[in-house]
DOVO-796223 format. One line per 3 residues: for each residue x negated, y negated, z negated of C-alpha. Coordinates in Angstrom, 2 decimals. Layout:
X,Y,Z  ...;
This chain:
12.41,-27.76,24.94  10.53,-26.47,21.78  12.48,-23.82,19.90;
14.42,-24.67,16.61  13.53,-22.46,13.82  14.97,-18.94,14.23;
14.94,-16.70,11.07  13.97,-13.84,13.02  10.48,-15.85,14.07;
9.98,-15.35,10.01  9.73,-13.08,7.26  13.33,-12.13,6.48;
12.64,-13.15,2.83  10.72,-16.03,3.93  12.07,-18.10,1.83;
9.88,-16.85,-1.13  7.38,-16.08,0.66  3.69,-17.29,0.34;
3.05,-17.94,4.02  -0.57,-19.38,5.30  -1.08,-20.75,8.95;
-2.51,-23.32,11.12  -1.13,-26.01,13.00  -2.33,-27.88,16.13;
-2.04,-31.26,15.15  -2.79,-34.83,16.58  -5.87,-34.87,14.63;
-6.76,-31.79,15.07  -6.29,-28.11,13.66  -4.64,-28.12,10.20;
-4.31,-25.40,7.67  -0.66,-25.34,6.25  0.79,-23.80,3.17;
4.71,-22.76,2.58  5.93,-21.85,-0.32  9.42,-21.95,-1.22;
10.50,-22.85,2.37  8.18,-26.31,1.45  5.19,-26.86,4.12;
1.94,-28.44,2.78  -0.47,-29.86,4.57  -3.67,-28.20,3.31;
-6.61,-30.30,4.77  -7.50,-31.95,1.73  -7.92,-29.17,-0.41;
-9.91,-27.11,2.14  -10.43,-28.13,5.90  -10.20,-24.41,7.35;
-8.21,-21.04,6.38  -11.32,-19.66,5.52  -12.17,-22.35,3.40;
-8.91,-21.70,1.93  -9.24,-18.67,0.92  -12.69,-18.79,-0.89;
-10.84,-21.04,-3.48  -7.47,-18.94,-3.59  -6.65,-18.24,-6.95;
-6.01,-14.49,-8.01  -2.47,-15.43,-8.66  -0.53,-17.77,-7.67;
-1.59,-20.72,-4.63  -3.63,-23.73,-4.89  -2.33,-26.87,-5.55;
-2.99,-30.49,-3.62  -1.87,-30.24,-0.20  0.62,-32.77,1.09;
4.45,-32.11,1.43  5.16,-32.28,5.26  9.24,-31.41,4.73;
11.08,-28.01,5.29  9.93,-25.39,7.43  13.81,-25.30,8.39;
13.12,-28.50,9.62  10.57,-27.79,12.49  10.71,-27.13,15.49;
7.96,-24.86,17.21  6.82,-24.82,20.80  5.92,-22.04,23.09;
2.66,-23.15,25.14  3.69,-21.27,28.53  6.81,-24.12,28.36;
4.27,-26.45,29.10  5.13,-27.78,25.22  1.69,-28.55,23.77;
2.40,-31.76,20.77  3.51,-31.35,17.62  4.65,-28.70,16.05;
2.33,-25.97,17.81  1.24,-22.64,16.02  -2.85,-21.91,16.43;
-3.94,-18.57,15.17  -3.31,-18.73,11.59  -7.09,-18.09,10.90;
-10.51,-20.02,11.93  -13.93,-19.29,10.75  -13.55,-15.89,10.10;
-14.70,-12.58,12.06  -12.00,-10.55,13.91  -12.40,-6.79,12.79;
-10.50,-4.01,14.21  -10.09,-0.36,13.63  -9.67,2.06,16.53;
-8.02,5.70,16.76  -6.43,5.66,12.69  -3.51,7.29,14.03;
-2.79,10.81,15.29  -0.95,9.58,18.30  -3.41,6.78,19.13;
-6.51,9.74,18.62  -4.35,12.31,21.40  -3.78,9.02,24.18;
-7.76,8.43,23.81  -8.64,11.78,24.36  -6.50,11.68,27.49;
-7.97,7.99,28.36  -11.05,9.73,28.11  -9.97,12.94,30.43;
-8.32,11.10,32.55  -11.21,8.82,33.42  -9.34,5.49,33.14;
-6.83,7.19,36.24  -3.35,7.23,34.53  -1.91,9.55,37.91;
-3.92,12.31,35.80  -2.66,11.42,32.12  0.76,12.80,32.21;
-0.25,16.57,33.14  -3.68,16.01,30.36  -0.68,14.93,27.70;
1.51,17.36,28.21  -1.31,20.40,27.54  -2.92,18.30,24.59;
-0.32,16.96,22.50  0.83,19.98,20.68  -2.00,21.47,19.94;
-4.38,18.34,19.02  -1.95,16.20,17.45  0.18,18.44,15.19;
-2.88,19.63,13.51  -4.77,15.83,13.06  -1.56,15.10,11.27;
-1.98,17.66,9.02  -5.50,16.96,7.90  -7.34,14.17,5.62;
-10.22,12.35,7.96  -13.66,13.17,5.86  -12.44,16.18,4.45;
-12.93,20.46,4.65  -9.94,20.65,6.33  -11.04,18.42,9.17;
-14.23,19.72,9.59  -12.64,22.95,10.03  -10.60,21.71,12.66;
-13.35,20.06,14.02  -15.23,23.21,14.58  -12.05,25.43,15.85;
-11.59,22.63,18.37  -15.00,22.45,19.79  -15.07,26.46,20.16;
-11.63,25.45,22.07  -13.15,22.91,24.42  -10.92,20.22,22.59;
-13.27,17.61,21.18  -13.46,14.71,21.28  -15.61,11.58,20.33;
-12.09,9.65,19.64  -11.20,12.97,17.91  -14.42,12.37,15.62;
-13.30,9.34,14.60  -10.12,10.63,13.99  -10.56,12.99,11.84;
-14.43,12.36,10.82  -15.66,10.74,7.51  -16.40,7.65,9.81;
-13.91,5.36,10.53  -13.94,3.65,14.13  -14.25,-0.18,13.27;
-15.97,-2.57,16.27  -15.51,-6.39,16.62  -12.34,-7.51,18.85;
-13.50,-10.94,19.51  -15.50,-14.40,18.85  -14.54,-16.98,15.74;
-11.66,-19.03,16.58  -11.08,-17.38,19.80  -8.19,-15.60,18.97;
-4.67,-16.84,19.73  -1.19,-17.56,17.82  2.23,-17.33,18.15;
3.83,-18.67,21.38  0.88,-18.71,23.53  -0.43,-16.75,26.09;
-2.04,-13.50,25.76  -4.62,-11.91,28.60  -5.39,-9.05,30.62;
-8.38,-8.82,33.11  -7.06,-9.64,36.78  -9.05,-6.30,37.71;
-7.36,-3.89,35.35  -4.66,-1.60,36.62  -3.66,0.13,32.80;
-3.45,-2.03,30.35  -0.74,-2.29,26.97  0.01,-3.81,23.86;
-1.29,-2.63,20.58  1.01,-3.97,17.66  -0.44,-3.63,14.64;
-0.80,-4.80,11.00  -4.03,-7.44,10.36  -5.61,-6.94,6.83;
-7.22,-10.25,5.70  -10.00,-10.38,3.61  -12.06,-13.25,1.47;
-15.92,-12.73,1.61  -16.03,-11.12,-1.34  -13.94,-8.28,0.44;
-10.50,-8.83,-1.53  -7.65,-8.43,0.48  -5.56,-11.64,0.35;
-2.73,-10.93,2.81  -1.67,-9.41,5.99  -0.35,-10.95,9.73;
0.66,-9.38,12.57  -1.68,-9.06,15.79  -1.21,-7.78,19.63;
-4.56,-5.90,19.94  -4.53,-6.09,24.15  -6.25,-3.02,25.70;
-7.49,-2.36,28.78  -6.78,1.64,29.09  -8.62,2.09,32.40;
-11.92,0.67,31.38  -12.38,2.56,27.96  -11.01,5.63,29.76;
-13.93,5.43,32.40  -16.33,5.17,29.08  -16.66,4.56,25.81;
-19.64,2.02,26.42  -16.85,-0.53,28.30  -14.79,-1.37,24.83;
-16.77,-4.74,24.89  -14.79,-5.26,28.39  -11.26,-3.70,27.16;
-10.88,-5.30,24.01  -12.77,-8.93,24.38  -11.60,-11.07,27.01;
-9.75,-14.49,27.03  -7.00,-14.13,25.17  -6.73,-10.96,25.00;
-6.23,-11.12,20.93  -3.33,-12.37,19.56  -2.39,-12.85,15.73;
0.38,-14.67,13.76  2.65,-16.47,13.16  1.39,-16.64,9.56;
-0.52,-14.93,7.34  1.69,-13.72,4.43  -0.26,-14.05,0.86;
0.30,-11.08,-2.02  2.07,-12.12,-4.65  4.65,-10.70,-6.73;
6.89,-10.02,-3.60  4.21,-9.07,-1.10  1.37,-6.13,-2.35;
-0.50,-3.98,-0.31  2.33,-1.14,-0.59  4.68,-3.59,1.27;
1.75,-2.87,4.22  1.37,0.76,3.86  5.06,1.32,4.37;
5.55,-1.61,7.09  7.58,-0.74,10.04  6.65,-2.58,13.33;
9.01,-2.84,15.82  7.67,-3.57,19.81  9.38,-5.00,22.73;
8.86,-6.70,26.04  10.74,-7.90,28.29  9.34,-7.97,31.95;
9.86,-10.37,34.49  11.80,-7.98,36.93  14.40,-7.02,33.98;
12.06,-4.21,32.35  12.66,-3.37,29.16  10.39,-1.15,26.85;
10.84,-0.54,22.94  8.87,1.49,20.32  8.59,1.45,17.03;
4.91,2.05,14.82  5.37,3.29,11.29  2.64,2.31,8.64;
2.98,5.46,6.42  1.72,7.79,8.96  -1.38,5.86,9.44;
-4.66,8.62,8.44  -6.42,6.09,6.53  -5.98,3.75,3.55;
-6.09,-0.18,4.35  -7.97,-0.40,1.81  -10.05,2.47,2.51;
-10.15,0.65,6.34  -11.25,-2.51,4.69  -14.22,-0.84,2.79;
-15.82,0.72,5.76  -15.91,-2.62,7.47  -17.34,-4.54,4.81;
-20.06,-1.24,4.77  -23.13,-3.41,4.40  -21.97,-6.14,5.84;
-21.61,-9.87,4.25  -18.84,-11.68,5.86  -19.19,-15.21,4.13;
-16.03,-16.67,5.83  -14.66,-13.81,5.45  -12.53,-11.39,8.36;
-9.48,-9.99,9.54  -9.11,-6.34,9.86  -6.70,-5.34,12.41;
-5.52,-1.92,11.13  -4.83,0.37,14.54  -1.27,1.40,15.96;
0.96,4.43,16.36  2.33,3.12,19.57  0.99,4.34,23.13;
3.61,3.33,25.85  4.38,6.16,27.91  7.66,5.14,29.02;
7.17,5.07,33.14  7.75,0.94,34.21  7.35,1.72,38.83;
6.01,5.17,40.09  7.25,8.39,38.05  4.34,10.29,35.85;
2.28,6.79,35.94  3.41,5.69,32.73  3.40,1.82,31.42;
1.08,-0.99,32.24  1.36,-4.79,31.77  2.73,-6.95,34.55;
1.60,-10.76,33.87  5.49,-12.44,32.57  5.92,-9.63,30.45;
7.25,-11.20,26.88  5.64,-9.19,23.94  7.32,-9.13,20.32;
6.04,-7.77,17.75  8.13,-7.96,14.43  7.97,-6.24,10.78;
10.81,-7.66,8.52  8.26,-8.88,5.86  6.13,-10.42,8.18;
8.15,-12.29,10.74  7.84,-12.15,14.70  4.66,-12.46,16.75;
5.63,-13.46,20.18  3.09,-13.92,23.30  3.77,-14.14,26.62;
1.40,-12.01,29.45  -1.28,-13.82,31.91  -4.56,-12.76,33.50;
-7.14,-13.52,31.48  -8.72,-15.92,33.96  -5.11,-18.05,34.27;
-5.03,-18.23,30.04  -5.58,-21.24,28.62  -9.21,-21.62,28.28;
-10.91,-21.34,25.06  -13.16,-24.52,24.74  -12.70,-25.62,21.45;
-15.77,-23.58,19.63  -17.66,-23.69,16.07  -19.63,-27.00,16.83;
-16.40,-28.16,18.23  -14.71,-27.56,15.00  -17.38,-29.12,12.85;
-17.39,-32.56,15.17  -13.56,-32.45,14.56  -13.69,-32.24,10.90;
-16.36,-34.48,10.55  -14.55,-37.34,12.46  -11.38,-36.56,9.70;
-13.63,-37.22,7.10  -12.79,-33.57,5.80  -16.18,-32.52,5.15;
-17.11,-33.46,1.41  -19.64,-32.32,-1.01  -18.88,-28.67,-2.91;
-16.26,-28.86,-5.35  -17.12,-25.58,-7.85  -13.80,-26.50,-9.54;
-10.91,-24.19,-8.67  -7.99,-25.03,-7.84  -4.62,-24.56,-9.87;
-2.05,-22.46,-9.03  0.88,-23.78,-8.33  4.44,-23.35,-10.80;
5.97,-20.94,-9.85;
């Protein structure tokens, strides 16, 4: 049976919140507003999230969508119950490209090194942690990426025998930022998330998603499971296409929270992110990933990936994680890896509770529904007009 709202599935202020998602409806995928606990359907105003967000208004939310009743009066369904009608969350964004930023943490920069030493084999990463994590990772915490300081470090650890390219893009001027995966192939809240059949490491990454208009103004922020395969990027750097981008394997939601007077960027840099999965054999694994001690601004994040870029449906920016499991799950000094049933939650009190359930990629629901797909579908709604170059109201507050 679908699931009857749970506050805990939302932002624990949700109430005032300016929440932005998408809905798989009858007709086809619908962009939805809330605001003041009031859903709206948002089609007519703009026919995708990215649409949506070219017309935001810098304060305030655009008027015109149509009233669908209370979000305390839906119900939502998990896809891996087999519960696919109604009231089922998509991704809460469409059109535009998913961004992500690699290593912006100290303890994310030491587990790559070890990836990296290890050669994908995590038998060999317990004894590599154990000699690298004092050394390397008190001192990244202690420097600014880009600046003297680092590039001092930079040079004592080479002489040491310590570097690193993860380390470079650690503590370098460059920030690491590579595409996770295709438009509109990531997925929402409820459904299944994917891990190669063929991969023997792989984890969660729970993180904080930036979103950004073309113009490269930050509009809001979601949460996201980056998946990673640990044994393929440990073997080399050259396989991130094949650890980060597979079906499913990117998972965002349940809604994209809007700044406004009781959401600002701040409320991101000092978010708190709270992990846990449940496995299938009674596992249990927690951790916790803690905004503030992230090495680089969002902001700053967001400005290397627009770099030179022009992004006219604009992206998502998926900001890195503190949290490398280490916690052993079978075999002592092997660590954690994914078993496919695992339940993954990843919560933050201000934005809500993305949950995702753990296939092989190859069992996931297949992603079929693609750009020209999209364009057919809106088409056949009658939801592609002419340009309106009127903007929209905001709405009273």
């Amino acid at each position: 049976m679908p699931d009857t709202l749970n506050p805990a599935f939302l932002p624990e202020d949700w109430k005032n919140a300016t929440l932005v998602g998408r809905l798989d409806t009858p007709d086809g995928p619908t962009p939805i507003l809330i605001k003041g606990g009031e859903v709206f359907d948002m089609c007519a105003v703009a026919p995708t999230v990215s649409q949506l967000f070219k017309v935001w208004p810098q304060t305030g939310a655009p008027e015109g969508g149509l009233s669908l009743g209370k979000l305390e009066d839906f119900t939502f369904a998990k896809s891996w119950a087999g519960e696919r009608k109604g009231n089922q969350l998509l991704s809460p964004i469409d059109l535009q490209v998913v961004k992500a930023a690699g290593v912006t943490f100290a303890v994310s920069a030491v587990e790559r090194v070890i990836e990296e030493r290890a050669r994908g084999d995590s038998d060999k990463a317990q004894g590599i942690r154990d000699a690298l994590a004092e050394r390397v990772g008190s001192d990244i915490r202690s420097v600014k990426p880009g600046s003297e300081e680092s590039a001092k470090l930079k040079a004592a650890l080479i002489t040491d025998g310590l570097w690193s390219q993860y380390l470079e893009v650690a503590i370098g001027p460059d920030a690491e930022v590579f595409t996770k995966s295709a438009v509109l192939s990531s997925v929402g809240w409820g459904d299944e998330v994917g891990v190669r059949s063929d991969s023997t490491w792989n984890n969660p990454e729970p993180e904080v998603v930036m979103v950004v208009d073309p113009n490269g103004r930050a509009i809001g922020a979601t949460l996201g499971n980056d998946v990673n395969l640990r044994c393929f990027e440990g073997r080399s750097a050259l396989l991130l296409g094949k650890a980060k981008d597979n079906n499913a394997s990117c998972a965002l939601g349940p809604f994209i929270r809007v700044f406004d007077d009781g959401f600002t960027i701040d409320d991101v840099r000092s978010a708190v992110l709270d992990l846990k999965i449940d496995g299938p054999e009674g596992y249990e694994l927690v951790g916790r990933s803690t905004m503030s001690e992230i090495s680089r601004d969002p902001l700053d994040l967001i400005a290397q990936a627009m770099s030179e870029h022009h992004y006219p449906d604009g992206f998502v920016l998926m900001l890195g994680t503190l949290f490398a499991p280490t916690q052993d799950r079978d075999v002592p000094g092997r660590g954690f890896t994914h078993k496919v049933g695992d339940v993954v939650k990843v919560s933050s009190p201000k934005l809500g509770c993305l949950e995702n359930r753990v296939t092989f990629s190859k069992d996931a629901r297949h992603w079929t529904f693609g750009i020209a797909d999209l364009m057919q579908n809106l088409a056949d709604r009658g939801l592609l007009k002419p340009r309106n170059t009127a903007r929209p109201q905001a709405l009273a507050s």
